[in-house]
C-alpha positions in Angstrom: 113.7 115.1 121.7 112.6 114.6 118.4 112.5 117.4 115.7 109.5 116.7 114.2 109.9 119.0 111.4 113.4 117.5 109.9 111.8 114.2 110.5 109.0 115.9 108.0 111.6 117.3 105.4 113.8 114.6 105.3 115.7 115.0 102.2 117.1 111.1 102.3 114.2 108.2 102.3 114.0 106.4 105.6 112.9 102.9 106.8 110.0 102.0 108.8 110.3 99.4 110.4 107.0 97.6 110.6 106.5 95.8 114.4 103.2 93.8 114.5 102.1 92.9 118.0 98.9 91.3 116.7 97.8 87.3 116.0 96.8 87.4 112.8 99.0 89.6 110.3 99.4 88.7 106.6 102.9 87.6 107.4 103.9 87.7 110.9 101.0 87.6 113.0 101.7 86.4 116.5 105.6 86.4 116.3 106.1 89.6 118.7 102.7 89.1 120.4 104.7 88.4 123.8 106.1 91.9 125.3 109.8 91.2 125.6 110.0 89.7 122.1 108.0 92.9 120.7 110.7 95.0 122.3 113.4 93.0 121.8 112.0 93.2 117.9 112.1 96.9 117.8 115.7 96.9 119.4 117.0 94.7 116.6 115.3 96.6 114.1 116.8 100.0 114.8 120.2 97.6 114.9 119.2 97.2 111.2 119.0 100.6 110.3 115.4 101.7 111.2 114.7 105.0 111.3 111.0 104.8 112.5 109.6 101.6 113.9 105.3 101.0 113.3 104.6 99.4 115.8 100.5 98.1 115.0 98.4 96.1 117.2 95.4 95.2 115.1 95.6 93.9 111.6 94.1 95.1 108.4 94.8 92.0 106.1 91.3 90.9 104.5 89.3 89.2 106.8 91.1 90.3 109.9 88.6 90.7 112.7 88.7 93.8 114.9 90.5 93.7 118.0 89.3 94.8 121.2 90.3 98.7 122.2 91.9 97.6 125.6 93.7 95.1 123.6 95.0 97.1 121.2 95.8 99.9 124.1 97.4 97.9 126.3 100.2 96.7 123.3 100.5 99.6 122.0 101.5 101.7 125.1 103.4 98.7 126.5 105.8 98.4 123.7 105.9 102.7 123.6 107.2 102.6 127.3 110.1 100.1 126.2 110.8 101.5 123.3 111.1 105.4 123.9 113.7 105.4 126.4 115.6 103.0 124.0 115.5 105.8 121.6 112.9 105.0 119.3 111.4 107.5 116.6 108.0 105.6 117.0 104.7 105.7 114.6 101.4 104.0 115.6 99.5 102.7 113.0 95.9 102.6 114.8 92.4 103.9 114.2 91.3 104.9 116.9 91.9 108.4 118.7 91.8 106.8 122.3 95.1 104.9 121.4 96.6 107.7 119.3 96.0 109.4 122.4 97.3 107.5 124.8 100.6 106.6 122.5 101.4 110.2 122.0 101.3 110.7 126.0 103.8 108.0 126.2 106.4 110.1 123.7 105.3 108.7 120.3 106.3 111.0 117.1 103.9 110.1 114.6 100.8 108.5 114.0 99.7 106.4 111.2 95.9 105.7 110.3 95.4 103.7 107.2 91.7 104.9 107.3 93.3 108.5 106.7 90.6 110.1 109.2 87.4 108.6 108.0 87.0 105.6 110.4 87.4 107.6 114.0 86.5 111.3 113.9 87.8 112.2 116.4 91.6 110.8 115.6 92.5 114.3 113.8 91.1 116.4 116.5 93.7 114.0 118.8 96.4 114.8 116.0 95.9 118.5 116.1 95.8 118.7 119.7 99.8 117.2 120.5 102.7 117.8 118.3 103.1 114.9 115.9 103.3 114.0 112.3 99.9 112.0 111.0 100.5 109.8 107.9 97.0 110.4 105.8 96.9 107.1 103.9 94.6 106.6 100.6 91.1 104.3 102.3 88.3 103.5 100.6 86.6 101.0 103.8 87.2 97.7 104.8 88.3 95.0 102.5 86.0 92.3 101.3 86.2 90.1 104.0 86.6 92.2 107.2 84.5 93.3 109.8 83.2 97.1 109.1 80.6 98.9 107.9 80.0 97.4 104.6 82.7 94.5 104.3 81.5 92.8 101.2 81.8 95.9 99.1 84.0 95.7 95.9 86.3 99.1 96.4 89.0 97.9 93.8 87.0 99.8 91.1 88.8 103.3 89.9 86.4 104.8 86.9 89.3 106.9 85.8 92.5 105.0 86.6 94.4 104.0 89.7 96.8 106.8 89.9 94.2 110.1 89.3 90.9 108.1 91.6 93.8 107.6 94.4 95.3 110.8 94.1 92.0 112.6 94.3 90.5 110.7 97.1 93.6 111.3 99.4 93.6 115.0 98.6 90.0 114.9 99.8 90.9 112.8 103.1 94.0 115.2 103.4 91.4 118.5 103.0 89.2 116.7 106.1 92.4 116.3 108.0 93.1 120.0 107.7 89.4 121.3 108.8 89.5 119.2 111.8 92.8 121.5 112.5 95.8 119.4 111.9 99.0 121.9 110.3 100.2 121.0 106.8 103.8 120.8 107.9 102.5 118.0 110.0 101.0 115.3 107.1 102.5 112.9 105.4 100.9 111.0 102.8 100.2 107.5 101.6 99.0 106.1 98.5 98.1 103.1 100.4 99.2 100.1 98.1 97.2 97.1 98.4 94.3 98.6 100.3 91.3 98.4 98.2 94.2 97.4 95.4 94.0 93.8 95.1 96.2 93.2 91.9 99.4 94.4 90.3 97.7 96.5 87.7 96.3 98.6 90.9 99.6 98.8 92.4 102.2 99.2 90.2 101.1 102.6 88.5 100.9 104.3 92.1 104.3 103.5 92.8 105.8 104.1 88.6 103.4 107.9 89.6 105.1 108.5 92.8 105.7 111.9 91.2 102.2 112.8 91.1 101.8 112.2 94.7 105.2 114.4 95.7 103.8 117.7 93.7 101.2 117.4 96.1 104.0 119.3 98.1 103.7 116.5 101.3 106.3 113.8 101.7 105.0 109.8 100.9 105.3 106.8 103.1 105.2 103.9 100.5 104.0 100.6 102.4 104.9 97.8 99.6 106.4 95.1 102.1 105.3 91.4 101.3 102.1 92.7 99.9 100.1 90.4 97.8 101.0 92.4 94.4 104.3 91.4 95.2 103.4 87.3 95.4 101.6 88.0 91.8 104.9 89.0 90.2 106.5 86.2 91.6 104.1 84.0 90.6 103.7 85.6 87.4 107.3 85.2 86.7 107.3 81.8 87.3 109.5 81.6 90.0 107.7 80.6 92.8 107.2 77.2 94.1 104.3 74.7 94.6 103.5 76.3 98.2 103.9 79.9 96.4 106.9 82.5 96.8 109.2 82.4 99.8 109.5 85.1 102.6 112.7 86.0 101.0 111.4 86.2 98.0 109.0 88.4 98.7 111.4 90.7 101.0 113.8 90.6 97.7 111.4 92.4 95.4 110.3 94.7 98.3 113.8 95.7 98.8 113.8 96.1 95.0 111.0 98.5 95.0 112.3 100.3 98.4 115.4 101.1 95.8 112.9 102.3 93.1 111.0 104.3 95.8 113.9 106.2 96.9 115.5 106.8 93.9 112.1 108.6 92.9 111.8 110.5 96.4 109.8 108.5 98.5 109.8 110.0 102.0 110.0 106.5 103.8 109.9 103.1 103.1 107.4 100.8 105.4 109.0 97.2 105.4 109.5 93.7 107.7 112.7 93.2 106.8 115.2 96.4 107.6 118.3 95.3 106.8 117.3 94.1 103.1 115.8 97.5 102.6 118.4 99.3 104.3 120.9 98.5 101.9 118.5 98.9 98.5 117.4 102.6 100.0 120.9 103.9 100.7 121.6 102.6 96.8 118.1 104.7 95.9 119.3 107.9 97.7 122.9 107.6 95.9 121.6 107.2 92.5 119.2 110.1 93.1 122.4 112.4 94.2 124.1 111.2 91.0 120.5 111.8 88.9 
């Protein structure tokens, strides 16, 4: 069994694995769609050195559409059931409290919402009522493009800089999480790069102010992985081609910043490629002994 609280006060940063089981993710959408290749993806990422594998089934990239709950349900716990006896530490990154539900009867640790409790209700209620950790991640509604409430909205707009709108909003999400009854030593938070943060100059000062997120006093799950900030570097540096950057450019810079992140304290890393950032955070944990 897992202990949920040294998995909380880890004092080394840990990889997430990231294991999409959906059709139409930014960069791997329909890869691990089929059930054996999803599990046989988680297997070979805890090979890699995963810690936690995510393991989503309905993606968030702009202009993603909404996947059906029994859809999302059925690959989620399907993938839970193969993985758990395999010895998985598993987080579900969903929205809705029917599959955190479910996933957390099946032996799932931790559960992810990237809406950090504002788009289901009653997925903090679910948190409070099992014993699991809930990653509260920075949300400010669907991105232009998507299907929600108001998907044309322009939420890339902080009126007094990135770092203090983002760190103020979360604390507010975090202070709803905690009326609905979910335990402090239970949440872990998440600045949530590139959500509502379309450009480097919205990115880059949330992870260069991790700092202001750890005094908070919770741990944070940084989720840079083959983000678009990370193409505009690229691009900006000149080194990408006509078609834009490679995956392994982009899984280069996200190992770089996986270093960065750990080096500054970051309680996990989120990323697609493991073993890249497997390495770069076991050089970002040594440096920050020798700091």
């Amino acid at each position: 069994m897992t202990d949920l609280q040294a998995l909380h006060d880890a004092t080394h940063t840990m990889v997430m694995g990231v294991l999409n089981i959906t059709e139409d993710s930014l960069s791997d959408g329909g890869l691990w769609l089929d059930p054996a290749k999803a599990a046989q993806h988680g297997r070979d990422m805890m090979a890699a050195g995963a810690d936690i594998i995510d393991i989503g089934a309905e993606s968030t990239r702009p202009g993603a559409k909404r996947v059906a709950e029994a859809d999302e349900l059925a690959r989620i716990t399907g993938a839970v059931k193969t993985l758990i006896p395999a010895g998985a530490v598993l987080s579900i990154d969903t929205t809705r409290a029917s599959v955190a539900a479910a996933a957390l009867s099946e032996g799932a640790q931790i559960i992810n919402d990237v809406s950090g409790g504002t788009l289901d209700a009653e997925l903090p209620h679910v948190v409070a009522d099992h014993d699991c950790l809930y990653v509260v991640q920075h949300w400010r509604g669907w991105l232009v493009g998507s299907k929600g409430a108001n998907p044309d909205q322009d939420t890339s707009v902080y009126e007094h800089g990135v770092l203090t709108d983002v760190h103020d909003e979360l604390m507010r999400q975090v202070d709803g999480v905690l009326a609905a009854g979910v335990k402090p030593e239970r949440i872990i938070i998440d600045p949530g790069l590139g959500f509502s943060k379309p450009g480097i100059e919205h990115n880059l000062p949330l992870l260069t102010g991790l700092e202001t997120f750890r005094a908070t006093g919770y741990p944070v799950l940084i989720g840079q992985s083959r983000k678009r900030f990370i193409s505009a570097m690229l691009t900006g540096a000149g080194t990408a081609g006509a078609d834009g950057p490679t995956m392994a450019q982009r899984d280069d810079v996200t190992a770089a910043l996986s270093a960065l992140s750990a080096e500054h304290g970051a309680w996990a890393v989120r990323v697609h490629d493991v073993a890249k950032s497997r390495a770069a955070v076991i050089a970002g944990n040594t440096w920050r002994e020798y700091a």
